[in-house]
C-alpha positions as CSV (number, residue, x, y, z in Angstrom):
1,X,69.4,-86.6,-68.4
2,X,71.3,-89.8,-67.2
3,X,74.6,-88.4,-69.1
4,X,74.2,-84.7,-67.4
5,X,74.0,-87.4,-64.1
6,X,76.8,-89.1,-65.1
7,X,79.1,-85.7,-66.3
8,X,77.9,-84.5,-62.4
9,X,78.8,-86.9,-60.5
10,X,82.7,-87.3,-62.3
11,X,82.5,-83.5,-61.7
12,X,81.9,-84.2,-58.1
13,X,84.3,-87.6,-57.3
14,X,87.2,-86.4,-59.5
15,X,89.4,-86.1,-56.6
16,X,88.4,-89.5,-55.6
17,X,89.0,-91.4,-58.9
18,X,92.0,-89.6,-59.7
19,X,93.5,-90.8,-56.3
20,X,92.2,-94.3,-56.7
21,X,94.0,-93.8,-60.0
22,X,97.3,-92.9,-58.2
23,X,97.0,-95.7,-55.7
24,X,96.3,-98.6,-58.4
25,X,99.0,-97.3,-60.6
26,X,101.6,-97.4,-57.7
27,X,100.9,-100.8,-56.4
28,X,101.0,-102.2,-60.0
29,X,104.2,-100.4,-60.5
30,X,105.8,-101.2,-56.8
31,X,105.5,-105.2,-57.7
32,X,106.7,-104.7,-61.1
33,X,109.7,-102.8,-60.4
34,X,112.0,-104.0,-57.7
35,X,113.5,-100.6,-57.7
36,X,110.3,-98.4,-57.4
37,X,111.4,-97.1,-53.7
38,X,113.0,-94.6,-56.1
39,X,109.7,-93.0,-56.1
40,X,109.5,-92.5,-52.9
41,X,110.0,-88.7,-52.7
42,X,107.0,-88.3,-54.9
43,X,104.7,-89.4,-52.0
44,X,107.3,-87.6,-48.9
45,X,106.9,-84.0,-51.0
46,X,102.8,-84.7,-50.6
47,X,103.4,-85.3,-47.0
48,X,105.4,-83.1,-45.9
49,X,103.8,-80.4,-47.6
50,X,100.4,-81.0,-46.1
51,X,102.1,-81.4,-42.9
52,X,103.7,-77.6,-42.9
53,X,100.9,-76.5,-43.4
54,X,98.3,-79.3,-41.2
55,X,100.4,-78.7,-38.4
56,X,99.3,-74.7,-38.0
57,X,96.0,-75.6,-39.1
58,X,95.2,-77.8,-36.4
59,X,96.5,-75.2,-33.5
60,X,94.8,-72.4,-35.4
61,X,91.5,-74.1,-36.1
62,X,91.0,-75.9,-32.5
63,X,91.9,-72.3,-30.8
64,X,89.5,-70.7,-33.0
65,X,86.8,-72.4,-32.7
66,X,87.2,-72.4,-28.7
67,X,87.5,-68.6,-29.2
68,X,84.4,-67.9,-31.8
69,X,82.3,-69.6,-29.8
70,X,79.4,-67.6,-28.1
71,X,79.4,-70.1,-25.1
72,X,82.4,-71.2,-23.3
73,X,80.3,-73.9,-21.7
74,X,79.3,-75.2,-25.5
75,X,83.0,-75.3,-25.9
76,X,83.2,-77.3,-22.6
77,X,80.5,-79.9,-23.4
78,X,81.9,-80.3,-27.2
79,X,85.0,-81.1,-26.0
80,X,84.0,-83.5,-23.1
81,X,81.6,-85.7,-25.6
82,X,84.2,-86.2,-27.7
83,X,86.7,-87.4,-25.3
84,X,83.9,-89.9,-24.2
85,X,83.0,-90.7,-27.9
86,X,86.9,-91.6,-28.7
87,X,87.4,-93.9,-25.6
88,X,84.5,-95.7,-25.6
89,X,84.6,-96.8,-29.3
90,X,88.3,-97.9,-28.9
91,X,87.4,-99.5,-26.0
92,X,85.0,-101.7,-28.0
93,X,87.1,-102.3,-31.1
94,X,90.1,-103.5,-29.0
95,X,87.7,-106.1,-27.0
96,X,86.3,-106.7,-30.8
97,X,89.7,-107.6,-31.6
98,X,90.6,-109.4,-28.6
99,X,87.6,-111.6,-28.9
100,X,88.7,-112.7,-32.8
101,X,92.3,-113.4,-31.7
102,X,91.2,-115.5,-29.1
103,X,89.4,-117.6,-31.3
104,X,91.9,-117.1,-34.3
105,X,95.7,-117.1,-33.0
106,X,98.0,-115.3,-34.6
107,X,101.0,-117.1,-34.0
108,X,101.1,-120.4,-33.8
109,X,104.7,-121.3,-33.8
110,X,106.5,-122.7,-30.7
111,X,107.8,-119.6,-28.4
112,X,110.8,-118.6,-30.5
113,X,112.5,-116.1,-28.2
114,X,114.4,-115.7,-24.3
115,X,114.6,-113.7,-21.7
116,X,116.7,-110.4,-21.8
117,X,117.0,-107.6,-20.1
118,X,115.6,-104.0,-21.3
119,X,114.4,-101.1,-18.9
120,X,110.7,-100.3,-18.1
121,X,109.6,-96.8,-19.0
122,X,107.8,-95.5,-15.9
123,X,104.0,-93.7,-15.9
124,X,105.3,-90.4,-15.1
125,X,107.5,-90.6,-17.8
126,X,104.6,-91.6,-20.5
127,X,102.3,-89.2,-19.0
128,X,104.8,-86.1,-19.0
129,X,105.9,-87.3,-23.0
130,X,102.3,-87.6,-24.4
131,X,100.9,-84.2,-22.8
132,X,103.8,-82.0,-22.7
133,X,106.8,-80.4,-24.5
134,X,110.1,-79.3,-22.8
135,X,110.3,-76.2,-24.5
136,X,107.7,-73.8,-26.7
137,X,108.9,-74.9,-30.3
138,X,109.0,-78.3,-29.9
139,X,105.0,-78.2,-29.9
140,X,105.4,-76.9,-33.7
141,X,106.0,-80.0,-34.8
142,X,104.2,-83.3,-36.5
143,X,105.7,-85.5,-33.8
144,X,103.6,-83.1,-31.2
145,X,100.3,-83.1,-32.5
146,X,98.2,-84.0,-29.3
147,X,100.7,-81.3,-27.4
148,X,100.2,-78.4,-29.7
149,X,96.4,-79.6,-29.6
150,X,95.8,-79.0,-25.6
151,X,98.0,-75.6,-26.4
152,X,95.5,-74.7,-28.8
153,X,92.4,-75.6,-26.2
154,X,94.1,-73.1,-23.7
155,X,94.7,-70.8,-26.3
156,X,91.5,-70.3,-27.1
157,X,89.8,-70.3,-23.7
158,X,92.4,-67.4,-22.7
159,X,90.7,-65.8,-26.0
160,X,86.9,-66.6,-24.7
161,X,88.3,-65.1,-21.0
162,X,89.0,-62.0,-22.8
163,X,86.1,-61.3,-24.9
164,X,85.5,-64.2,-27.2
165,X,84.4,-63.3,-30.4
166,X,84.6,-59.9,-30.2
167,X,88.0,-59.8,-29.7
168,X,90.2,-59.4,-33.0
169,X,92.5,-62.4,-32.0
170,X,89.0,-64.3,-32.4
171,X,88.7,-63.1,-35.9
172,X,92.4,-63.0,-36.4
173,X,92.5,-67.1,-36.0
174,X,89.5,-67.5,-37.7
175,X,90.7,-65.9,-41.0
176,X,94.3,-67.3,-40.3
177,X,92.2,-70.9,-40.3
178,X,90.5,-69.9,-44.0
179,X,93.5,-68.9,-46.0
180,X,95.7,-72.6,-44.5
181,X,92.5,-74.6,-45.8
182,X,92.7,-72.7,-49.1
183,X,96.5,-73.7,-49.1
184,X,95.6,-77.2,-48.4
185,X,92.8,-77.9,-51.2
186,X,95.8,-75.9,-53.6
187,X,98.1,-78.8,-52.2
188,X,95.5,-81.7,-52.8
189,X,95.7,-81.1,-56.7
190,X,99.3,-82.6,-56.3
191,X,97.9,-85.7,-54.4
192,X,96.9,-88.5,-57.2
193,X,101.2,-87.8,-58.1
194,X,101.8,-88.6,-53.8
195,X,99.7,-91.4,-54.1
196,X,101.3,-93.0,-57.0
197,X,105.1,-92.5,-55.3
198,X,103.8,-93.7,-51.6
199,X,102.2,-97.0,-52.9
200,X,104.7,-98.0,-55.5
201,X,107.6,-97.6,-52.8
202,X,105.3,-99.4,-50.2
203,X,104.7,-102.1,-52.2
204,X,108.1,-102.8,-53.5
205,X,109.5,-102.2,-49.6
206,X,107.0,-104.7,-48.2
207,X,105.1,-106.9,-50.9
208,X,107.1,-110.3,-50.0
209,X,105.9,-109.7,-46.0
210,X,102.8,-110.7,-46.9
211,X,103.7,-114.1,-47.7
212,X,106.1,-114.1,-44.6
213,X,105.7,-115.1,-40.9
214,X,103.6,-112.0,-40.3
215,X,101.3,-112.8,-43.0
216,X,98.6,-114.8,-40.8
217,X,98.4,-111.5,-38.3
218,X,98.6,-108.9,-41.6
219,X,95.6,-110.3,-43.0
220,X,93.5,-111.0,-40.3
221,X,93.9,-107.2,-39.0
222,X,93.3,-105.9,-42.7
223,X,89.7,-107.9,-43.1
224,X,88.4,-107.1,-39.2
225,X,89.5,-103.3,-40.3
226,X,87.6,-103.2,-43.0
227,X,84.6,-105.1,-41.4
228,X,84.6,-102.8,-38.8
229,X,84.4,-100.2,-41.2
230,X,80.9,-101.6,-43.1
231,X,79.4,-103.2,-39.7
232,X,80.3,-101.2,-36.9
233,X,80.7,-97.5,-38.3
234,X,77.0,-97.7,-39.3
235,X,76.2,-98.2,-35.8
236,X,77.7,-95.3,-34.8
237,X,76.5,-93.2,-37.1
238,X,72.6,-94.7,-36.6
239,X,72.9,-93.9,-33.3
240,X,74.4,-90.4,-33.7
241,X,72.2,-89.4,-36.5
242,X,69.4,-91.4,-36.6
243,X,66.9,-91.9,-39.5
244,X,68.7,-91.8,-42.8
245,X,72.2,-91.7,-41.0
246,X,73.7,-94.7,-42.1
247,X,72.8,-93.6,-46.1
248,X,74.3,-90.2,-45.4
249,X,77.6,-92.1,-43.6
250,X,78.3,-94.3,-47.0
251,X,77.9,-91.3,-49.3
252,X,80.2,-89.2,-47.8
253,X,82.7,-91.9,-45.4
254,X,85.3,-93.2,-48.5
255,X,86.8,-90.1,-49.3
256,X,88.2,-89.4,-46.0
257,X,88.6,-93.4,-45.7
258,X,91.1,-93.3,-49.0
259,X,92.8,-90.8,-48.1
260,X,94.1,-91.9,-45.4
261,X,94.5,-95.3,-46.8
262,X,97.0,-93.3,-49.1
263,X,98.5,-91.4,-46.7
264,X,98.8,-93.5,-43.4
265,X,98.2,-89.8,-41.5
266,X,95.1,-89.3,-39.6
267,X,96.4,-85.5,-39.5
268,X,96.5,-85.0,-43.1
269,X,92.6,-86.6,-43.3
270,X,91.6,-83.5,-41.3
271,X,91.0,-81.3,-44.5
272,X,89.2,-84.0,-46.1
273,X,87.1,-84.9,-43.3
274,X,85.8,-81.3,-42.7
275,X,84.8,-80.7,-46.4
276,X,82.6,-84.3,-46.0
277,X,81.6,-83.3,-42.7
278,X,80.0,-79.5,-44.1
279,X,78.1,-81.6,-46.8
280,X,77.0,-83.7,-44.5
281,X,75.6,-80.7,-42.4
282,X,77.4,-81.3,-39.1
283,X,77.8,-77.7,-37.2
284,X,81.3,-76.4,-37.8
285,X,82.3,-75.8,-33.9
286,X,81.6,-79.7,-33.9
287,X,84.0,-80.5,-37.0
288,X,87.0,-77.6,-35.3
289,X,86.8,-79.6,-32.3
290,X,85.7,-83.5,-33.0
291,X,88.7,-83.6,-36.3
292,X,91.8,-82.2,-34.9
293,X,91.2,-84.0,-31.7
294,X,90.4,-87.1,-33.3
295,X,93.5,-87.1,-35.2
296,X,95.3,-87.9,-32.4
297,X,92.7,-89.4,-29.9
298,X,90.1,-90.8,-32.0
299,X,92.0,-94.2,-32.3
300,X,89.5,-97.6,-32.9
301,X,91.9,-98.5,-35.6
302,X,95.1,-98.1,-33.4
303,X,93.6,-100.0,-30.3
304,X,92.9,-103.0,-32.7
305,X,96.1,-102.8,-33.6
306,X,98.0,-102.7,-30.2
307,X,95.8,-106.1,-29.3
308,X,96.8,-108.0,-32.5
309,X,100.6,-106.9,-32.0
310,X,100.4,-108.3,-28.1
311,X,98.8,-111.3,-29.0
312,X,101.5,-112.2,-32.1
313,X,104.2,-111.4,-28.9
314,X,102.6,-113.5,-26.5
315,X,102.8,-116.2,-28.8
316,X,106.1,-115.6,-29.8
317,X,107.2,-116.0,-26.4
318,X,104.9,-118.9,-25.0
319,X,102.8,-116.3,-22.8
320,X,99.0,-117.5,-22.5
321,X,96.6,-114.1,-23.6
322,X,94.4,-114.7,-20.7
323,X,91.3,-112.3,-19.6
324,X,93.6,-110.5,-17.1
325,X,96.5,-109.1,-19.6
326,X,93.8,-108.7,-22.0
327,X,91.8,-106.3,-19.7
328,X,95.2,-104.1,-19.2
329,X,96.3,-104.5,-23.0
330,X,92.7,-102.6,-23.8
331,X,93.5,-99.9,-21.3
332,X,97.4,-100.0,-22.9
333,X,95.6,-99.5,-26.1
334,X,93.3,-97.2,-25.4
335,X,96.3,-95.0,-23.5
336,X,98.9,-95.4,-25.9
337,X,97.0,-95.2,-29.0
338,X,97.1,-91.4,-28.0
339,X,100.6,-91.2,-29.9
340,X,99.9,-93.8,-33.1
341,X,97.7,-92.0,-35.5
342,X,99.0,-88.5,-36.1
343,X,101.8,-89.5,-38.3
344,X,102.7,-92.1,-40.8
345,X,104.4,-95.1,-38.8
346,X,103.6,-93.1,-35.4
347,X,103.0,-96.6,-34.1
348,X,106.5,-96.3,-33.3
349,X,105.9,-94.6,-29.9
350,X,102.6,-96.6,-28.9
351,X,104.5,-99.8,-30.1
352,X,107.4,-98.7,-27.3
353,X,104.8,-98.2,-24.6
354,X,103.5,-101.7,-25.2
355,X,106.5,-103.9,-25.4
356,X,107.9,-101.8,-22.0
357,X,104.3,-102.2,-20.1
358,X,104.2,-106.3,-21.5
359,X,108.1,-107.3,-22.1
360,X,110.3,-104.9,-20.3
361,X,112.4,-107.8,-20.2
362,X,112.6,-108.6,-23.9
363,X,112.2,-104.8,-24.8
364,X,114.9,-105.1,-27.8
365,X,113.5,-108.4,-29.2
366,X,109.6,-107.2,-28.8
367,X,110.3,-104.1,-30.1
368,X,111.5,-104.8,-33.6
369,X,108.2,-107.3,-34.3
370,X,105.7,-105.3,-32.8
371,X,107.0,-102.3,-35.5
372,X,107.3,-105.0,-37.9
373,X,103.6,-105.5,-37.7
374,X,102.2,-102.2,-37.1
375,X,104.1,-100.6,-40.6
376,X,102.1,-103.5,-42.5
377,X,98.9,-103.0,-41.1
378,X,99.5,-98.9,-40.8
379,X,97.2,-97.5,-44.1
380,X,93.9,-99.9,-42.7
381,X,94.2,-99.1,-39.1
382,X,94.4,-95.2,-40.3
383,X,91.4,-95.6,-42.8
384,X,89.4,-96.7,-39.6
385,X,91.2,-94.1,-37.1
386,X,90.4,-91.4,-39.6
387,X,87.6,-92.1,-40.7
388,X,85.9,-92.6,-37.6
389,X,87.0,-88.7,-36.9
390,X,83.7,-88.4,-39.1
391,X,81.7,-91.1,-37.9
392,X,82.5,-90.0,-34.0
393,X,81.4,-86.2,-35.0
394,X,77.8,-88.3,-35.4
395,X,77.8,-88.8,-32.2
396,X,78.6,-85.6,-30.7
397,X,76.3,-83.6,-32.8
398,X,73.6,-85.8,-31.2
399,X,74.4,-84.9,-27.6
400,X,75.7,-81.1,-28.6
401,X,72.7,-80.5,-31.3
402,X,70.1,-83.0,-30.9
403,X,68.7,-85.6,-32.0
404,X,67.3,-84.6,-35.1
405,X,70.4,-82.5,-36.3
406,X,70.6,-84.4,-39.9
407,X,67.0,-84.5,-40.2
408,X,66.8,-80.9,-40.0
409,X,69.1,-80.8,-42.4
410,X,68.1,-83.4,-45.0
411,X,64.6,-81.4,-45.2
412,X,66.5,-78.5,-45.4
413,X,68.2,-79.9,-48.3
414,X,65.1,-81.3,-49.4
415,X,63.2,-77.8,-49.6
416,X,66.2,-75.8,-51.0
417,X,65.3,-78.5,-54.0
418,X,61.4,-77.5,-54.1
């Protein structure tokens, strides 16, 4: 009996040790071999094939399950929860972070930088960039997630005006949605091999910054992300699911977690985080919605990040991180977070936004350290971006389906067994 366990549950985490495999190999490999950034086009071919096919998937998936919805208020509500859900947890893990780094500086150096002149971006500017594209195929793009994301929400709400799910564009987007998730799980056989190339180039790129001048903020951000993870995430998903919630969370929260670990890509998580979220038993027009969307603007891990990268720059240039910047770095962070987590090393754009909001004046000195930092600390803060998508779809299943949502579904599971 304990070996048939055993021989199940390899059966069932496969995926999962053979990544793990992948990752441990590479980062043996990537400080053994100077040269192993060679391997870096084994982890880029993983990447970008997920993304020719993630990309569609999200539009396709979002619109579809706007349009196959029975209730275009359901589809109202879903999407307004999760809004809430995303802000209000990054709100609370960028005052988390703010709190630590007040009590543990990250730079303790004298101010090592002048003034210089850089221009300021302006709000329209920021706002126009993060919600809209110039032209119709720049939205078909990795780079335009959170765009091609509100074209998908209007896409299928012009579906539900016409008929909803009678209509055959309703059932046209929802097979078009089966067949790319096929494609993807076809694609994840290749992953362990991505894994293996990404981490051994990583490592051999960036192993000596550990010990360098970034090292006190790099470590600090990895151990609050991974706290944050195993103390606040069960929290969440107590409070989303209830009774037997925080059991449910641990069992099914690493995969998703690893992956994008491996990957640094909240986008290519989504596949993985919708097969944990069916096992766990969350309603699939919560996972269409809650996923895609959090890809880009479920963001806890990003928010921490934008607070540790403006408190190593304040330091760096003698600035005091009193209560007042602090309170409009959160709202920076929770704003410009929008554009970090979609991509690997997105942080670029949210790292432009908050050196030209903090330092328009040192814009070309900021810049540089702030992208420094956020490449180092990119795989944890993307663990806790994406795999808070799954935590955060607690949540909304709670307001959306009830209160007792898992329950129902643990004694359904329960009885199935009978």
């Amino acid at each position: 009996m304990a070996n048939n366990k055993s021989g199940s549950f390899l059966k069932n985490n496969w995926f999962f040790f053979t990544m793990l495999l992948g990752i441990v190999l590479g980062i043996v490999v990537g400080f053994a071999w100077p040269g192993a950034g060679a391997l870096e086009p084994l982890g880029t071919l993983f990447i970008n094939m997920m993304f020719c096919v993630v990309v569609p998937m999200v539009f396709f998936s979002i619109s579809s399950s706007i349009a196959n919805m029975k209730s275009a208020k359901r589809a109202g509500k879903l999407m307004g929860t999760t809004v809430v859900t995303f802000m209000v947890t990054t709100v609370i893990a960028s005052v988390i972070m703010y709190v630590l780094v007040r009590f543990i500086p990250v730079y303790t150096g004298d101010p090592a930088f002048e003034e210089s002149t850089a221009v300021k971006m302006s709000a329209g500017e920021l706002i126009v960039g993060f919600f809209t594209k110039s032209d119709f195929p720049e939205l078909w793009s990795r780079r335009s997630i959170l765009q091609l994301i509100i074209a998908g929400i209007f896409f299928g709400f012009g579906v539900q005006m016409c008929g909803g799910p009678e209509t055959k564009v309703a059932k046209l987007l929802e097979e078009i949605t089966n067949v790319l998730m096929k494609v993807i799980k076809l694609i994840s056989f290749y992953a362990p091999i991505g894994f293996f190339g990404f981490f051994a180039a990583l490592v051999a790129a960036h192993g000596a910054d550990f010990v360098s001048s970034y090292a006190r903020a790099i470590i600090l951000y990895y151990v609050v992300a991974f706290a944050y993870m195993f103390l606040i995430f069960p929290l969440y998903a107590r409070f989303g699911g209830g009774k037997g919630a925080v059991k449910v969370m641990f069992r099914h929260m690493f995969r998703p977690a690893a992956v994008a670990f491996g990957t640094c890509s909240s986008v290519a998580t989504i596949p993985t985080n919708m097969e944990v979220s069916e096992d766990t038993g969350i309603s699939k027009d919560v996972t269409d919605i809650v996923l895609p969307m959090g890809a880009t603007m479920n963001m806890d891990g990003s928010g921490m990040s934008a607070i540790i990268k403006v408190a190593f720059l304040f330091g760096m240039f003698g600035k005091d991180f009193a209560t007042t910047d602090a309170l409009l770095a959160i709202v920076v962070a929770t704003i410009s977070s929008v554009a970090m987590s979609g991509i690997p090393g997105g942080g670029g754009t949210g790292e432009l936004v908050l050196c030209s909001l903090f330092f328009p004046e040192n814009l070309a000195v900021a810049f540089p350290i702030a992208q420094a930092i956020g490449d180092l600390v990119d795989p944890p803060a993307t663990m806790v971006n994406a795999a808070g998508d799954y935590v955060a779809s607690y949540i909304v299943s709670r307001f959306n389906d009830g209160k007792d949502w898992l329950q129902k579904k643990l004694r359904a599971d329960a009885n199935s067994k009978e």
